[in-house]
N, C-alpha and C positions, 0 to 999 in steps of 0.2 A: 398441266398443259400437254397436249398431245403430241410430239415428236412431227416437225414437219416432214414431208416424204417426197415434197417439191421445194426448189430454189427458183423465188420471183423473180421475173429478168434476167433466167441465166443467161449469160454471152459467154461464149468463147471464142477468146483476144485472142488464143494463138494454139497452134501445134505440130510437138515436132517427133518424127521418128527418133527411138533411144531401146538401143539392145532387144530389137527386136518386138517392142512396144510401145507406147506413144508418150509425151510427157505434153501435157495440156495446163494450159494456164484460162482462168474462169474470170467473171465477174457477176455478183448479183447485187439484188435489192435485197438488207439483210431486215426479217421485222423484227427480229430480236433487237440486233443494233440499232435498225431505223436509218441507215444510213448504206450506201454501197457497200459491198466488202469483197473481197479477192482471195483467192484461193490456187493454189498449183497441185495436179494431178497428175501419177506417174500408175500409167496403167501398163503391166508386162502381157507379152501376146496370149495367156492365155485366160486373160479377160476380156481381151479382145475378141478370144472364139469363144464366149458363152460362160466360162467356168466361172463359178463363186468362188474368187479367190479373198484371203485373208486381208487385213486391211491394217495397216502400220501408218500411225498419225506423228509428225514431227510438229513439235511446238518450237517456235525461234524466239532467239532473245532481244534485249532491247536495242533500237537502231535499225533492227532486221524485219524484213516482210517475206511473203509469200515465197518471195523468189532467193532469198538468200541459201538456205540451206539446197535449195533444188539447182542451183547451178554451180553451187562450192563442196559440198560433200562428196559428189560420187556416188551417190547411194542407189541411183537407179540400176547401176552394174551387179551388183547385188541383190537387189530388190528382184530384177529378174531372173536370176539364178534360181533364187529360191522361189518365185513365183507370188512374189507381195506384190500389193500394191500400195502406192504411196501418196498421202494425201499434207498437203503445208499450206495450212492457213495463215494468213499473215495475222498478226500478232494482237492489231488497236484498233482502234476506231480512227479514221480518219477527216476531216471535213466538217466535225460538229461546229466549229466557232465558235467551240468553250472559250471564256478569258481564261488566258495562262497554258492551254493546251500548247501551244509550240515550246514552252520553254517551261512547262510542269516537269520536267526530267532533265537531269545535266546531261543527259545520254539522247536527248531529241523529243520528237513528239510524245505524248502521253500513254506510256505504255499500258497494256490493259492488263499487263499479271494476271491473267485465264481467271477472274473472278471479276463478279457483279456486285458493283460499286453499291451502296447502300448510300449514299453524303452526295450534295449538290456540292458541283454542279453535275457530276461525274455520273451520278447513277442514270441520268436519262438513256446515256449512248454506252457506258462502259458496264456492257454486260458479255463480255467472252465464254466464261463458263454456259451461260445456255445457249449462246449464242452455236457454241461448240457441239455439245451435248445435246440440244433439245431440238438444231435447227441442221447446221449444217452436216455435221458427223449420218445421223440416220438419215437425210436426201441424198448425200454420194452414194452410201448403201444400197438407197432404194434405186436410182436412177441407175447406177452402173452395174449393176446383179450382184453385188459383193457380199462375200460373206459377214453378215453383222455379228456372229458370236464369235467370231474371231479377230477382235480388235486388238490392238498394242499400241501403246505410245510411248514416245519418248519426247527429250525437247534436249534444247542448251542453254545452261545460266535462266534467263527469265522461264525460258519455255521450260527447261528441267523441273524448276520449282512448279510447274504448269501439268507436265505429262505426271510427279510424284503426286502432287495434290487432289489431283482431276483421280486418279488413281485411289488413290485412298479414300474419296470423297464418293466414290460412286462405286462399292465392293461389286465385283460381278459382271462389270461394265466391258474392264479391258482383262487382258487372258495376260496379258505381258508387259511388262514395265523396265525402262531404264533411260538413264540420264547423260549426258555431256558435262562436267562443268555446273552442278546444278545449284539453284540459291535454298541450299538446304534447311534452315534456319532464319526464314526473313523476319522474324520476329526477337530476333538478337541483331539485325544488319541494319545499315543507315538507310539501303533503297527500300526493302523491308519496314521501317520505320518510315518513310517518306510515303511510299506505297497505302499502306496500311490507314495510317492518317487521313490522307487523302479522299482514299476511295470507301472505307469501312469506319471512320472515324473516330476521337480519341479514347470511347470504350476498349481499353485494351485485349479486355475479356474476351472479345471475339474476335481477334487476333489469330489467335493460334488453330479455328475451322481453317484456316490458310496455309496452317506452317508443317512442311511435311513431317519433323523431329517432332511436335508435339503430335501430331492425328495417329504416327507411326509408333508413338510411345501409351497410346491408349489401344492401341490393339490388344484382343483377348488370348488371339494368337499369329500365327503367320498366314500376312492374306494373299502373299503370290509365294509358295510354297516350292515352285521352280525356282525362284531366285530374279532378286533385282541387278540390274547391271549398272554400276557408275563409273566411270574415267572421270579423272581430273588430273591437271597438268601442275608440276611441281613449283612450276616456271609462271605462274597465274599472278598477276600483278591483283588480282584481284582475292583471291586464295584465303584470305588470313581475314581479314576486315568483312569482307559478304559474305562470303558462299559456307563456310563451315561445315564439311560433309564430316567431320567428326562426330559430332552431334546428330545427325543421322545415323552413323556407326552405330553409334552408343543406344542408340533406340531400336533398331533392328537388333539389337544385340539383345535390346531387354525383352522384348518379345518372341526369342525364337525365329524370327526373318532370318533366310539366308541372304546375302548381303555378298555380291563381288565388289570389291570397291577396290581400284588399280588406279596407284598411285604413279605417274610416268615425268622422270628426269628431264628437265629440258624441256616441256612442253607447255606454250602460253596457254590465253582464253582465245584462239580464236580459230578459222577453219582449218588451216595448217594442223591442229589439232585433230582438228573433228575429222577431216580428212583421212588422217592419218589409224583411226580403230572404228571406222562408221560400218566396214564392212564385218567387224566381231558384234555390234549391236545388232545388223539386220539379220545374222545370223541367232544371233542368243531369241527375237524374237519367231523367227523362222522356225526353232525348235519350240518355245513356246507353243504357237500356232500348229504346230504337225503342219506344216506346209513342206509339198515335197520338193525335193530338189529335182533339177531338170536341166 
């Protein structure tokens, strides 16, 4: 399928001036999903006068939309500094009238885990990964001048497991990688295990096309050779039983990946966290990307 380079029914709900550049919030017709979907853009001014700047994608976790990481991180302070732009898709499908979509997840609506559900009822509407990749990602590109070979993403918890996967799954796609918090491992974790089920169904074998510790442990050799970035918080109520960034460790490790992975005292799973190291991630991509500072 051909990369769309338009979004049907784009609207834009809203915008506001931010450090010098604008932070917009969208709405389209998604054909991938089949259903509306929303999206938050942070443009710095000097995509505003014409430059192809870099494009840094944040993936959020479950519970969260569009708008969570774009009004609780801070990142557009930064973002502009270094002259990124910033693009947060929200997360799921919304509105389908699956049975069980409101309450398929203890954590709320049906999360989409940035992959394409293959199992009814799921696979009609829960397609994130192209949704991402084949539709929405190359229209911002085209629509707003941005530079398309300079991508990066990142996510937190669902979305980490989103930005590591999507990353690995697509070598050459994105220039720069790192995570909040990430579900390293969902093929060892119970949402991973629920996940999985669900949307990919109980061939387990194909499990692990998802799980960043296994894709990251079939590497030949190291595929982002600058270095992946992770924080995770010591203080993670969630830490031990999901997320496993150990098990990442130990794969990057096996392959040669250089791997930061900072481990912080006193720090839960939530923005307070993210809040608090958002501006070392948009910098680590910022160098990534050779985008200049300003």
């Amino acid at each position: 399928m051909v990369p769309a380079t338009t979004l049907d029914g784009l609207e834009l709900v809203s915008e506001h001036g931010c450090f010098g550049g604008v932070q917009r919030f969208y709405r389209h017709a998604s054909r991938e999903i089949g259903l509306p979907m929303r999206f938050a853009l942070f443009l710095p001014k000097q995509a505003l006068a014409g430059e192809a700047v870099p494009l840094l994608i944040f993936l959020a976790g479950l519970t969260c939309t569009e708008e969570t990481f774009t009004m609780k991180a801070g990142a557009q302070r930064a973002a502009a500094a270094h002259g990124l732009a910033l693009l947060m898709p929200d997360t799921s499908p919304r509105g389908a009238g699956v049975i069980g979509e409101a309450d398929h997840w203890d954590f709320g609506v049906g999360a989409g885990f940035y992959l394409d559900a293959t199992q009814p009822p799921w696979a009609g509407h829960w397609r994130m990964e192209s949704h991402l990749l084949r539709e929405l990602i190359p229209a911002v590109v085209a629509q707003c001048g941005l530079d398309g070979t300079r991508l990066g993403i990142s996510g937190h918890s669902m979305g980490g497991h989103g930005a590591l996967t999507l990353a690995l799954r697509h070598p050459g796609r994105f220039a720069s990688v790192s995570a909040f918090a990430p579900i390293c491992a969902p093929t060892q974790c119970p949402w991973g295990h629920k996940a999985f089920t669900g949307y990919l169904g109980q061939d387990k074998s194909t499990w692990g096309d998802h799980d960043a510790s296994v894709l990251m442990a079939r590497q030949d050799g190291a595929p982002y050779p600058e270095g992946i970035l992770i924080d995770q918080g010591l203080a993670d109520k969630f830490l031990a039983e999901q997320l496993h960034p150990d098990a990442f460790e130990a794969a990057c490790a096996s392959v040669g990946q250089p791997l930061t992975l900072r481990r912080h005292t006193g720090y839960d799973h939530g923005y307070y966290f993210i809040a608090s190291v958002v501006d070392d991630h948009v910098a680590h991509h910022a160098r990534a990307l050779r985008a200049p500072s300003t």
